[in-house]
MIBALUM-939883 format. One line per 4 residues: their letters; for each residue x, y, z of N, C-alpha, C. Coordinates in pm, 1 decimal. Atoms other than C-alpha are relative to their C-alpha. Layout:
// MIBALUM-939883
a> X,Y,Z,X,Y,Z,X,Y,Z | ...
// end
This chain:
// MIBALUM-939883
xxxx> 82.7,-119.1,0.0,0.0,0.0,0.0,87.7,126.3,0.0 | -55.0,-118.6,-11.7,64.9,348.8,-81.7,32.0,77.2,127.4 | -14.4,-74.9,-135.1,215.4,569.7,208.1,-77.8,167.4,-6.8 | 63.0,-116.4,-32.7,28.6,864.7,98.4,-164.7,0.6,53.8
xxxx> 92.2,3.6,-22.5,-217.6,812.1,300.3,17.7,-63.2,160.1 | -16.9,23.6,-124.1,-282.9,854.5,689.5,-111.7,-58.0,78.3 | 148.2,68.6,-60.9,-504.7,670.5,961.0,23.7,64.2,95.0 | 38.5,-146.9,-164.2,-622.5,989.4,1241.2,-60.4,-179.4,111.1
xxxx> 17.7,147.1,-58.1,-632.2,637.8,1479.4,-65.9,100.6,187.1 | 75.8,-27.1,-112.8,-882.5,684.3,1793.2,6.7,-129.7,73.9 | 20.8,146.3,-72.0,-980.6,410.9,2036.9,-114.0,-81.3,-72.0 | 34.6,150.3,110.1,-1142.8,78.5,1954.6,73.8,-76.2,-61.8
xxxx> -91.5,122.1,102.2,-1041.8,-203.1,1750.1,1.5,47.4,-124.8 | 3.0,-71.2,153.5,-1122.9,8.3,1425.0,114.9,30.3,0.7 | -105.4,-79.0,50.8,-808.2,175.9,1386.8,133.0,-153.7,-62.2 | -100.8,105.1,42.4,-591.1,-183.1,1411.8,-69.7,-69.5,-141.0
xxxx> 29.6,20.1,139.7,-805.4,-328.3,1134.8,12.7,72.7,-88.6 | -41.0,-38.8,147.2,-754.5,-78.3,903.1,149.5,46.4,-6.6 | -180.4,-33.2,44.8,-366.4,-5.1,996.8,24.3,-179.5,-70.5 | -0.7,129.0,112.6,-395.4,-432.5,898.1,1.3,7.9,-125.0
xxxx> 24.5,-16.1,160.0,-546.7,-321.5,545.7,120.6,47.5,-75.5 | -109.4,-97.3,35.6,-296.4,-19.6,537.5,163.3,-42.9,80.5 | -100.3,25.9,-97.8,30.4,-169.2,671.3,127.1,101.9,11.4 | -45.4,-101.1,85.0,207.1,108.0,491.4,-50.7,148.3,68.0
xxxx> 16.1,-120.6,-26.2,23.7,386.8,636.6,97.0,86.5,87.3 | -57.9,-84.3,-146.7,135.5,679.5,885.6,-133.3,-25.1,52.2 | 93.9,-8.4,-113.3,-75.7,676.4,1192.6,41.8,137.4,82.0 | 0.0,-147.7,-58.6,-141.6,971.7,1377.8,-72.1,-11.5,122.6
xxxx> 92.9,-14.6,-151.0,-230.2,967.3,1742.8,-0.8,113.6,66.9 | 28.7,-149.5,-113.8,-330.8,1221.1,1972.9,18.3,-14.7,118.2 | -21.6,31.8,-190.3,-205.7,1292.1,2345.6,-173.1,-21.5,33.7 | 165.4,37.6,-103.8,-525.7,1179.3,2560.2,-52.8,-123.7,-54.1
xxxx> 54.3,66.4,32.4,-640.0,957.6,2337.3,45.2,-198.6,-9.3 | -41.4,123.1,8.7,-630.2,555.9,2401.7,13.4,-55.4,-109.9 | 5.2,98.6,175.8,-531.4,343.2,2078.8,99.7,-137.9,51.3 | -62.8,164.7,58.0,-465.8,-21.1,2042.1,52.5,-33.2,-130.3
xxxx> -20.4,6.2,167.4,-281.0,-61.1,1759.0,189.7,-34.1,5.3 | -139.6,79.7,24.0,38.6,-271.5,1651.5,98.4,124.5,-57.1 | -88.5,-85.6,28.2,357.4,-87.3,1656.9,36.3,25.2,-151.6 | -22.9,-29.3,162.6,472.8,65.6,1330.0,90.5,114.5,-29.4
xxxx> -77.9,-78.7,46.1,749.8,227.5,1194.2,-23.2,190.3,-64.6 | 68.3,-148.3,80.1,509.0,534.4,1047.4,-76.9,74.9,92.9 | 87.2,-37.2,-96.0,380.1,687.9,1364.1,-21.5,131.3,54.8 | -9.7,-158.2,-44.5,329.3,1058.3,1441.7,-81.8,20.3,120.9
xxxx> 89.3,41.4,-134.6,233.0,1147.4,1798.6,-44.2,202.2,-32.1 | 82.5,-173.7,51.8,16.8,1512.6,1759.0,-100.9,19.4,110.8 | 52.0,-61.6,-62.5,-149.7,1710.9,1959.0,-138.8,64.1,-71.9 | 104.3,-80.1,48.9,-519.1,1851.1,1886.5,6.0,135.9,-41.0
xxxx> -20.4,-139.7,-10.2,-406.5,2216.9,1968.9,103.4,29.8,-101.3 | -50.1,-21.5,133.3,-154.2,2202.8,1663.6,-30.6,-68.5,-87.3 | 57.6,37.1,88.0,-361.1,2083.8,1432.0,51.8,42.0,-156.5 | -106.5,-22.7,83.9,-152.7,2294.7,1192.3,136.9,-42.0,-77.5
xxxx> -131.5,70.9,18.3,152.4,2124.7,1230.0,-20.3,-138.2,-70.9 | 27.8,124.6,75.8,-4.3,1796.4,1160.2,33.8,-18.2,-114.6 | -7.9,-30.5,222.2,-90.5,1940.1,808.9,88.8,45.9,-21.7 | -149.1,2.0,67.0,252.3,2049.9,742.9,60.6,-131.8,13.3
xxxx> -58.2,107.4,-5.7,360.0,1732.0,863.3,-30.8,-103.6,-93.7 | 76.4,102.8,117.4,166.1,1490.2,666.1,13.4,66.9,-155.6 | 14.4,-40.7,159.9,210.8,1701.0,360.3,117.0,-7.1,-21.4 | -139.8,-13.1,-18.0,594.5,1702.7,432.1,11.3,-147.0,-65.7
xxxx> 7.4,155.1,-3.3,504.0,1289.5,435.0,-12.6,-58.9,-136.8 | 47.8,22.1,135.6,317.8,1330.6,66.9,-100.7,-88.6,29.5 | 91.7,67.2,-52.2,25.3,1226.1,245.4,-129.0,86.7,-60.6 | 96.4,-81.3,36.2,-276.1,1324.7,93.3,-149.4,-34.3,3.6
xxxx> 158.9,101.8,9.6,-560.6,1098.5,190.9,20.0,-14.6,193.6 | 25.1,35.3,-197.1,-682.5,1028.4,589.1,-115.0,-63.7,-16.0 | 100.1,107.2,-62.5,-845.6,748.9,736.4,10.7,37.4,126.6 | -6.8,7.9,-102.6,-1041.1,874.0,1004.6,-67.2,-123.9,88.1
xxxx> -7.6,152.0,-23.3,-1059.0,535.5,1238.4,-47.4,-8.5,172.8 | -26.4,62.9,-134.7,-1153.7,469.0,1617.5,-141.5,139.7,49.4 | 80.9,-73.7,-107.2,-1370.5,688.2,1906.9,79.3,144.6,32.3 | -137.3,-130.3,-40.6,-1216.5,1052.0,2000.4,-158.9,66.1,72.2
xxxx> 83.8,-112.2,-57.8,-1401.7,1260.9,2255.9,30.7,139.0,-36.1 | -68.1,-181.7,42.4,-1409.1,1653.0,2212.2,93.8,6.9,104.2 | -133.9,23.2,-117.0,-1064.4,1733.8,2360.0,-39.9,140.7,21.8 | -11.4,-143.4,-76.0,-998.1,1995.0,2602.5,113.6,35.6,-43.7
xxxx> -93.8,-83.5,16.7,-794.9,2263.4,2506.2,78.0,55.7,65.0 | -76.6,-40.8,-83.0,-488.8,2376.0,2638.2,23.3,149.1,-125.1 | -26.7,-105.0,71.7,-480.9,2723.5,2496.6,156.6,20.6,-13.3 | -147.2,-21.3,-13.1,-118.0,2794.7,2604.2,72.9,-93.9,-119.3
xxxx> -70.9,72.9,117.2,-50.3,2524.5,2319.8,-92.0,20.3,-179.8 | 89.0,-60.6,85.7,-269.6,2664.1,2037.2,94.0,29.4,-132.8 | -77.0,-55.0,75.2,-62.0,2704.3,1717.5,-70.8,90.2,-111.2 | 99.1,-119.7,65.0,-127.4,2959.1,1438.3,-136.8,-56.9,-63.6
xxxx> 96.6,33.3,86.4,-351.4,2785.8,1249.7,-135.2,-47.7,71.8 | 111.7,47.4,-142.7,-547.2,2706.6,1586.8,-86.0,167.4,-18.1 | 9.6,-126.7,-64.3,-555.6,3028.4,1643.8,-96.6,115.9,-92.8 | -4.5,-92.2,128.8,-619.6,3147.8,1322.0,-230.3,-54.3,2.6
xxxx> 160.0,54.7,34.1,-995.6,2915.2,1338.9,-91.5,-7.9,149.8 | 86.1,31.4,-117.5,-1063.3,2940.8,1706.3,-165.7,49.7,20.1 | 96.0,2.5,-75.5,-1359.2,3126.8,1718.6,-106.3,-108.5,-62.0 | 101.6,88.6,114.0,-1550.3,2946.6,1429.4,25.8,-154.6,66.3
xxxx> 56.6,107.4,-36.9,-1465.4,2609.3,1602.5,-5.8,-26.2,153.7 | 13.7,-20.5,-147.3,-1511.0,2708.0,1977.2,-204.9,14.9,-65.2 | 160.2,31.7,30.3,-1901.1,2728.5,1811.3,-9.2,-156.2,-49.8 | 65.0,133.3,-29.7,-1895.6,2405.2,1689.4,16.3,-94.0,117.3
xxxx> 0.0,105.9,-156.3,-1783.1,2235.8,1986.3,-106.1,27.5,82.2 | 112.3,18.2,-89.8,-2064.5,2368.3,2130.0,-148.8,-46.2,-66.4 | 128.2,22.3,23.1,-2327.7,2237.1,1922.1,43.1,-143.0,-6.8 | 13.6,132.7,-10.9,-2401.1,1867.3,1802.8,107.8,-89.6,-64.1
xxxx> -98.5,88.5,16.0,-2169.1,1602.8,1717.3,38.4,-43.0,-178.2 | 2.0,-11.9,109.7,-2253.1,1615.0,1326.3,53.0,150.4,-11.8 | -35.0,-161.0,33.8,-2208.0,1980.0,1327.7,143.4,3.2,35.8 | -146.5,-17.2,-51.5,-1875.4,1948.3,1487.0,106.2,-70.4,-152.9
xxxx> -104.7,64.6,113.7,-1748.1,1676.6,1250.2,-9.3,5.5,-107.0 | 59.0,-48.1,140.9,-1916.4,1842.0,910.0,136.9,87.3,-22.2 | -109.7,-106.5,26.6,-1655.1,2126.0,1035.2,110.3,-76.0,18.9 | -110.7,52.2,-5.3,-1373.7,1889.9,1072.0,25.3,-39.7,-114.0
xxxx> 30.5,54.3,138.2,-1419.0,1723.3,740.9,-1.6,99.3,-118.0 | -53.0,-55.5,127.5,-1418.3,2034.1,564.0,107.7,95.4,36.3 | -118.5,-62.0,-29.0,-1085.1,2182.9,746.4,67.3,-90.9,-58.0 | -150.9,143.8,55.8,-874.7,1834.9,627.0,-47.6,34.7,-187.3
xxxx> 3.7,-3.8,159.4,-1059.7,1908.5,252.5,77.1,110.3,-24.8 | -71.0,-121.8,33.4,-960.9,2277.3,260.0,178.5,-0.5,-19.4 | -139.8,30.4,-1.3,-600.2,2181.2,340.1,18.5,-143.2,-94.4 | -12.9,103.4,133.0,-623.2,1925.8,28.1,16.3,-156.4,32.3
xxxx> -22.1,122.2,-36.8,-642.6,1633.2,214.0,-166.9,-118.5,-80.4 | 139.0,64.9,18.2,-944.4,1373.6,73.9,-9.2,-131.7,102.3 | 45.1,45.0,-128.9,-1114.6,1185.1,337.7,-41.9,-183.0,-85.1 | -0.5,139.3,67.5,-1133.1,791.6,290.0,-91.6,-64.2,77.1
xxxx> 33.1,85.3,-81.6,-1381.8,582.8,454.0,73.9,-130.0,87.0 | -96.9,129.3,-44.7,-1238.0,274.8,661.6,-103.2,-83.0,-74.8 | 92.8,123.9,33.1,-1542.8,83.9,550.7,56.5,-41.2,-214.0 | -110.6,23.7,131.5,-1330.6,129.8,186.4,116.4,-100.4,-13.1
xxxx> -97.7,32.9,-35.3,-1083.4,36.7,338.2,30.7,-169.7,30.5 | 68.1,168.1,-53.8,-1163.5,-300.8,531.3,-58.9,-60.8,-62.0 | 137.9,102.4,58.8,-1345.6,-579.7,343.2,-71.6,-63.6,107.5 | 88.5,71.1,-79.2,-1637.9,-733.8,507.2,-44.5,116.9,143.1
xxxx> -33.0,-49.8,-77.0,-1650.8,-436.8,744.0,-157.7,46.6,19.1 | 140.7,-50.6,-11.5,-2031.5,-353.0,660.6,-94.7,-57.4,48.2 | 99.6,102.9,-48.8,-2330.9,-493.1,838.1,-126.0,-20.2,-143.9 | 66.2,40.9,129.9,-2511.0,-697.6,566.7,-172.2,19.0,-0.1
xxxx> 157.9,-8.0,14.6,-2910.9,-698.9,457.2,1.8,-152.1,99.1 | 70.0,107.1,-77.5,-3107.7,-956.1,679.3,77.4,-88.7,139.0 | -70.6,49.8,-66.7,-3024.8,-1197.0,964.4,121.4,-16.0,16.8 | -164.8,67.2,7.0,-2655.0,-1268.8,1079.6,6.5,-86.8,166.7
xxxx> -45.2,145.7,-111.4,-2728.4,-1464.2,1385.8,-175.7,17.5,51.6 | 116.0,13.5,-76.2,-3085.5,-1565.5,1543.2,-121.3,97.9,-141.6 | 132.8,-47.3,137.0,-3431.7,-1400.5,1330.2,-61.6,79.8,104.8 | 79.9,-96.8,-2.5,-3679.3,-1164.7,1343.5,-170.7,-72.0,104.6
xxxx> 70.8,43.6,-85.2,-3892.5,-1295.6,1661.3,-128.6,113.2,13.2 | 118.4,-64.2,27.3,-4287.2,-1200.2,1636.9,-6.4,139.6,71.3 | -63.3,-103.2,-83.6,-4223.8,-963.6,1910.0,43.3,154.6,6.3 | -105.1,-143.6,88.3,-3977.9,-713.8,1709.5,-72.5,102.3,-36.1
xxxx> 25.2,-81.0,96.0,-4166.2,-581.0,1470.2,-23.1,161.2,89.4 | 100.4,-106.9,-65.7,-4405.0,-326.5,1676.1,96.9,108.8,87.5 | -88.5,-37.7,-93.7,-4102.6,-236.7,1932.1,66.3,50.8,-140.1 | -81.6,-69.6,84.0,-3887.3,-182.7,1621.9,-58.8,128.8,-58.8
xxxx> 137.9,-102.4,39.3,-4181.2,39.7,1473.0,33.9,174.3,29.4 | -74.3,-61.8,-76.8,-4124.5,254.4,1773.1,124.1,42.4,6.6 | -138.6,-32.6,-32.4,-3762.1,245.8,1841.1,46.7,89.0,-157.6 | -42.6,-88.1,117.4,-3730.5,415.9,1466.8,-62.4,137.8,0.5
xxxx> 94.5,-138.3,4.1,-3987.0,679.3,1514.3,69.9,69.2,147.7 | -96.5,-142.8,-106.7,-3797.0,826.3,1832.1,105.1,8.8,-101.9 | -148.5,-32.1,37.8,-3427.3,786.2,1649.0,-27.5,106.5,-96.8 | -31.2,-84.7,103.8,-3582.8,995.5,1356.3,-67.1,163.5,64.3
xxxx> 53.2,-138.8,-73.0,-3705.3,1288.7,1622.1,165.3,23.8,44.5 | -126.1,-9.5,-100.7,-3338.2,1217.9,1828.5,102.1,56.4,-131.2 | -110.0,-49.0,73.2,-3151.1,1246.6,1503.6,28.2,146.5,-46.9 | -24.7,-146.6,54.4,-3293.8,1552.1,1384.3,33.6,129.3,84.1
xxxx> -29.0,-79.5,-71.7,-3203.1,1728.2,1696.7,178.7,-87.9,63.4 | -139.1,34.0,22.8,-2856.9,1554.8,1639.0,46.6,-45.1,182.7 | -12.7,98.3,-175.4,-2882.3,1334.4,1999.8,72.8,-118.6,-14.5 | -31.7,112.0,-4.2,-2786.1,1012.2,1929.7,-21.7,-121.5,-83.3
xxxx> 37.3,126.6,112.9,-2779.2,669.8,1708.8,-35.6,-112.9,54.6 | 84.9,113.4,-10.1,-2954.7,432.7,1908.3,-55.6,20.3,136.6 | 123.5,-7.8,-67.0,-3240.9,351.5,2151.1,-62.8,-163.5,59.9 | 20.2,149.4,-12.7,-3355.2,32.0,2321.2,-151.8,46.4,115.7
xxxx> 121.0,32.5,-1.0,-3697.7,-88.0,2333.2,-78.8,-112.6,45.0 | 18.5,104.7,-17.3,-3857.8,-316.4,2533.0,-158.8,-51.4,39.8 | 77.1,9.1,-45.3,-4214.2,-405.1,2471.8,-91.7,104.5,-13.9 | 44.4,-157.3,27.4,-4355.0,-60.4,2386.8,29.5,60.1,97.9
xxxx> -67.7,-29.8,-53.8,-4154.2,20.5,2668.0,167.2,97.0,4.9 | -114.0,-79.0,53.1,-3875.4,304.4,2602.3,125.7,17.9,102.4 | -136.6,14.5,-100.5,-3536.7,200.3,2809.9,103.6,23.3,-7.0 | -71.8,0.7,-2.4,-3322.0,382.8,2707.2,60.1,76.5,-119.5
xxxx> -38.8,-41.3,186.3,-3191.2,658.9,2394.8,150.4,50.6,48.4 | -114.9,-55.5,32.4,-2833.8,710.2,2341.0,57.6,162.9,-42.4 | -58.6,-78.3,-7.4,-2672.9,1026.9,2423.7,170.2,32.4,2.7 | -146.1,-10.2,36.8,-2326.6,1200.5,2415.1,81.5,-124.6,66.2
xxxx> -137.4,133.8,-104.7,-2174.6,870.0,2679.8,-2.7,-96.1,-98.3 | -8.2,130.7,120.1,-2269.7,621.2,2368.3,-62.5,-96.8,62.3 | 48.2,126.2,25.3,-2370.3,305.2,2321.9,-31.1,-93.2,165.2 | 27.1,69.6,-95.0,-2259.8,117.0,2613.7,3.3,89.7,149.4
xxxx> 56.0,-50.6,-169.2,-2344.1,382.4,2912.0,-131.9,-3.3,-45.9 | 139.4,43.9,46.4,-2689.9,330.5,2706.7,-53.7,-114.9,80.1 | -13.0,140.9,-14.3,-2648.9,-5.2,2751.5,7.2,-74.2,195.1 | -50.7,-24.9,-175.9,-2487.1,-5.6,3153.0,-146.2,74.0,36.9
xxxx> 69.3,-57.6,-83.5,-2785.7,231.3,3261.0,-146.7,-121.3,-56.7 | 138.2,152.9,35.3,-3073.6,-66.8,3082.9,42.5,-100.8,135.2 | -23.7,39.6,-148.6,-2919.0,-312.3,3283.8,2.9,47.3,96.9 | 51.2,-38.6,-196.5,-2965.6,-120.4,3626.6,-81.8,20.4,11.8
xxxx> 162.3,-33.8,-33.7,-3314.6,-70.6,3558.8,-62.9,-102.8,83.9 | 81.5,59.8,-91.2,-3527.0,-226.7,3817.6,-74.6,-125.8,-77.5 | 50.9,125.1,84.1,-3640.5,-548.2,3700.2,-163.6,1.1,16.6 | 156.2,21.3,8.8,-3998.4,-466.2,3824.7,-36.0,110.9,-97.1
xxxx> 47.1,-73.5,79.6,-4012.6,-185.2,3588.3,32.9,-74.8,-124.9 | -41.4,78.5,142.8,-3921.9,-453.2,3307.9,-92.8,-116.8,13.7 | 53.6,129.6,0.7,-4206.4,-707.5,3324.9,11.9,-80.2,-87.3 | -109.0,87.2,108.8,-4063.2,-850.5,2992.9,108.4,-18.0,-13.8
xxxx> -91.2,76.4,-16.9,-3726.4,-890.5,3078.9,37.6,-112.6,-94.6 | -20.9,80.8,87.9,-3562.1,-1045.6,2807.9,-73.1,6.9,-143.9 | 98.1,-62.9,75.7,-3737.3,-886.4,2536.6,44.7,124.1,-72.2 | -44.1,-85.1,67.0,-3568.7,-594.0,2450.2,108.2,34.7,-119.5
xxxx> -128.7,-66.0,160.4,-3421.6,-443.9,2129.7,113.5,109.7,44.7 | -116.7,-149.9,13.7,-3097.8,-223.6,2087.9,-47.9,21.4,-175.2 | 5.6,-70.6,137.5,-3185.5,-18.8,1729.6,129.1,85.2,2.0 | -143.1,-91.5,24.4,-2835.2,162.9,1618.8,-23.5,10.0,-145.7
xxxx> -7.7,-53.6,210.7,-2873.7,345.5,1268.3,66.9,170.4,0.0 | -41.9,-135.7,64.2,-2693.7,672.4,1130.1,-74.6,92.6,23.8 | 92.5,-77.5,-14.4,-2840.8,1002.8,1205.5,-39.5,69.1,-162.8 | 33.2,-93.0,110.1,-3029.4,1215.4,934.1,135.8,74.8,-24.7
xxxx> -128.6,-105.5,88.9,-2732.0,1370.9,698.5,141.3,-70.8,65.0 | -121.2,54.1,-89.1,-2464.8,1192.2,930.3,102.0,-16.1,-131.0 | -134.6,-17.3,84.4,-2121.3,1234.4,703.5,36.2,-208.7,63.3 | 10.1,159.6,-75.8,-2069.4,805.4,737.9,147.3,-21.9,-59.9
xxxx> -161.9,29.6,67.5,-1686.1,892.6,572.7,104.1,-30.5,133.1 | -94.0,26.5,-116.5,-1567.3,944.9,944.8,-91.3,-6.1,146.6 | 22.0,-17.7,-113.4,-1830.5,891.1,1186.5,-137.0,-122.0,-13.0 | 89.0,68.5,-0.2,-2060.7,592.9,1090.2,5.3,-125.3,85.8
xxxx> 14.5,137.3,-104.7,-2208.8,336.9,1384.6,76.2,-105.3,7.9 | -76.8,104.8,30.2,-2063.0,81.1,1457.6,-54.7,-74.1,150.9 | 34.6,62.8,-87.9,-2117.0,-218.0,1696.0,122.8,-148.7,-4.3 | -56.7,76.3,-12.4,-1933.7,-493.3,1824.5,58.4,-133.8,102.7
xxxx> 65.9,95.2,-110.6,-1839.3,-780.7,2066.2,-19.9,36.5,132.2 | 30.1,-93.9,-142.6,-1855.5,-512.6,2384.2,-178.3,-5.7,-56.9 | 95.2,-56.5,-15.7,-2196.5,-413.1,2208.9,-100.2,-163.3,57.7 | 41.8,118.2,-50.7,-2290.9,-765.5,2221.9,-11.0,-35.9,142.8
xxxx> -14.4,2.3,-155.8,-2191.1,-830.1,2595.2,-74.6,85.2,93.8 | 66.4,-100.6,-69.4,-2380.7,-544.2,2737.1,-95.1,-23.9,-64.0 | 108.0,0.7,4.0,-2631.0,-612.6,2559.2,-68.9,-131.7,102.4 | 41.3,111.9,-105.8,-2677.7,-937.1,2738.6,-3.3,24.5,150.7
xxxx> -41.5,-58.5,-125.8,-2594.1,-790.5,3026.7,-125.2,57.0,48.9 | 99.4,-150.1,-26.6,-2904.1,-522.5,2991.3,-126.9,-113.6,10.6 | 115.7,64.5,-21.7,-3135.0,-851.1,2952.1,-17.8,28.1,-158.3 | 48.3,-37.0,107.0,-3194.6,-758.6,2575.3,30.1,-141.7,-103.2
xxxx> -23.8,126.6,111.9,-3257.6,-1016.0,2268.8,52.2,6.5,-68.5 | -57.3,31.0,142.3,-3178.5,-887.7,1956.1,63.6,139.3,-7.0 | -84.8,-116.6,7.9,-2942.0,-582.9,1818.7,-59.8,42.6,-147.9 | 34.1,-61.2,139.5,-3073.5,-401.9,1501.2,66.5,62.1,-43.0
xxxx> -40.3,-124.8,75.6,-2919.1,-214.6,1267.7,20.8,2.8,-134.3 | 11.9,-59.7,172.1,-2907.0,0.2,914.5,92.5,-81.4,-88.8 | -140.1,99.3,98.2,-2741.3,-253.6,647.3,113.3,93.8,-134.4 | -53.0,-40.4,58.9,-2469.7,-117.8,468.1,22.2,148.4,72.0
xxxx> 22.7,-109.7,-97.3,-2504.5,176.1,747.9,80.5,2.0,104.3 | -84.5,38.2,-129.5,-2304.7,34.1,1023.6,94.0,-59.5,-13.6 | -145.7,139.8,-29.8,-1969.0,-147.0,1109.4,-10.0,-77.7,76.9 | 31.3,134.3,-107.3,-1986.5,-466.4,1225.9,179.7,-75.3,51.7
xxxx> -114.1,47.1,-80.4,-1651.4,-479.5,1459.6,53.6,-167.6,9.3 | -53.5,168.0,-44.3,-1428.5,-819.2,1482.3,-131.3,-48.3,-61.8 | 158.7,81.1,45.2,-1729.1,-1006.8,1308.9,6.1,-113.9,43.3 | -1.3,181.6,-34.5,-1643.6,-1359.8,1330.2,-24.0,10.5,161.4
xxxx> 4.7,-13.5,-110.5,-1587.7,-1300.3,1702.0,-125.3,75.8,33.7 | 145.7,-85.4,-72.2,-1915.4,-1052.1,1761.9,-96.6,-94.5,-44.5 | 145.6,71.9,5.2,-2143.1,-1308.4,1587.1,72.1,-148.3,131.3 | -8.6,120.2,-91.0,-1983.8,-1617.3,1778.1,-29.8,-12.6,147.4
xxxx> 23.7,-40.1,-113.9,-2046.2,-1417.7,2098.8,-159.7,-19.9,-20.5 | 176.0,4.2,4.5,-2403.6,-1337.6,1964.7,-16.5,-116.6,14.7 | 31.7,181.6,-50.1,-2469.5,-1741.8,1944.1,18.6,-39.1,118.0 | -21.0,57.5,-115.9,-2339.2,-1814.7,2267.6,-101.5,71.3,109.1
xxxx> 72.3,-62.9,-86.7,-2539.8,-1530.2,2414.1,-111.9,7.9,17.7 | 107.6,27.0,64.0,-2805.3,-1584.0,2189.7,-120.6,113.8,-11.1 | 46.8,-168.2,24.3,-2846.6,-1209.7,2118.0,-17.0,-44.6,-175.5 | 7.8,-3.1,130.9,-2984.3,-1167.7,1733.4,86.1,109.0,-46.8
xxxx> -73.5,-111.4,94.3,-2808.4,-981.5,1498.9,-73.0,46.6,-155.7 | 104.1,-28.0,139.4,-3049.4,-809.2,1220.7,39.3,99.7,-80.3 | -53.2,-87.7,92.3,-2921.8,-610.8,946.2,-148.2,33.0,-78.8 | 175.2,-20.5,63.0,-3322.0,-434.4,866.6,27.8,149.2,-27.2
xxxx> 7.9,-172.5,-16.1,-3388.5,-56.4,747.8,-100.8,39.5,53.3 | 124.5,-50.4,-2.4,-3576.9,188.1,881.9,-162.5,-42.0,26.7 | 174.4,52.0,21.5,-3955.5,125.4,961.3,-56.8,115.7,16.7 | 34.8,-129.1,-53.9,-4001.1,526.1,1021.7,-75.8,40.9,-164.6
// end
């Protein structure tokens, strides 16, 4: 593989599968940020607050493509480390940090274009990396439908006020919509629900789909054998989500978990 071309590596297992694809790449980590990922001769360690330097750096590299790859919270700023080009965009992205999580990364996506970089999906990147149409472990239990019904008609109110990509449903019972903590503090606060407020127990859906307009080059769902585990954890049956919409993490390993756990795995669209 070509070296012009970098992986912005976050936490998760995403970033090591696609430095696998790309063995060749540079990687680019950020102080604060956790990454798992096999050592490599091409590694740049960067700071958020010179975001400038990066892009001289990587262009120094003849890097002209980024794979962005993994989880990154909004970082806190250390002003005192701010370089010009920080400096030069602070106020314009001291507003998006304060709005929603699409709005933030619409403006990130077009600072790496402006500086001539083109943005690569990982799901390009990775084969097999997409969650497919229909079943991939267990079926569509009579149950679903009506709860799924539901669980789409909040996500398409939550999305358009740019909240969150999933929601768990148990029963026409609403346990639960995904906010800025993600998936599995979603997931962690289901399981602590009172089991008498769950008289179906064992019954509930997780729905995870893309928000309205969601940019899916560097910020599309994803699930995997954590989502699996917590879901069992929360008491829940089956896991839904948008086909060709989501990443389906470690697969072999997230469905072999699903079987053992005997969580479904449904690759369905929409019912909104």
């Amino acid at each position: 593989m070509s070296a012009d071309i970098a992986i912005l590596a976050g936490s998760g297992s995403l970033p090591e599968a696609v430095h696998q694809a790309l063995p060749e790449a540079w990687i680019v980590t950020f102080e604060g940020v956790p990454v798992s990922i096999s050592a490599s001769n091409h590694t740049i360690s960067a700071r958020f607050e010179k975001l400038g330097s990066i892009f001289n750096d990587l262009r120094a590299k003849g890097v002209t493509r980024l794979v962005l790859a993994g989880a990154m919270a909004r970082p806190q700023l250390d002003p005192s480390q701010l370089d010009p080009f920080m400096l030069s965009i602070l106020p314009s992205l001291m507003e998006k940090l304060s709005s929603g999580d699409d709005t933030l990364l619409r403006y990130v996506i077009h600072l790496f274009e402006t500086e001539g970089f083109a943005i690569v999906p990982a799901s390009d990147v990775v084969g097999n990396l997409l969650m497919p149409q229909g079943p991939l472990v267990g079926k569509m239990d009579d149950y679903i439908p009506s709860d799924l019904v539901k669980a789409d008609r909040i996500l398409s109110v939550t999305a358009e006020l740019d909240i969150g990509q999933a929601v768990v449903v148990e029963q026409g019972a609403v346990l639960g919509v995904e906010t800025l903590q993600g998936t599995d503090a979603l997931l962690g606060n289901v399981a602590g629900t009172s089991k008498q407020l769950r008289p179906f127990w064992g019954r509930g859906i997780l729905v995870k789909r893309p928000k309205i307009g969601q940019d899916l080059r560097i910020d599309m769902p994803a699930l995997g054998p954590k989502t699996v585990e917590a879901a069992a954890q929360a008491g829940l049956t089956a896991i839904i989500a948008t086909p060709h919409h989501v990443l389906l993490l470690e697969r072999e390993k997230t469905l072999d978990l699903a079987r053992a756990l005997q969580i479904a795995i449904l690759g369905v669209d929409s019912q909104s």
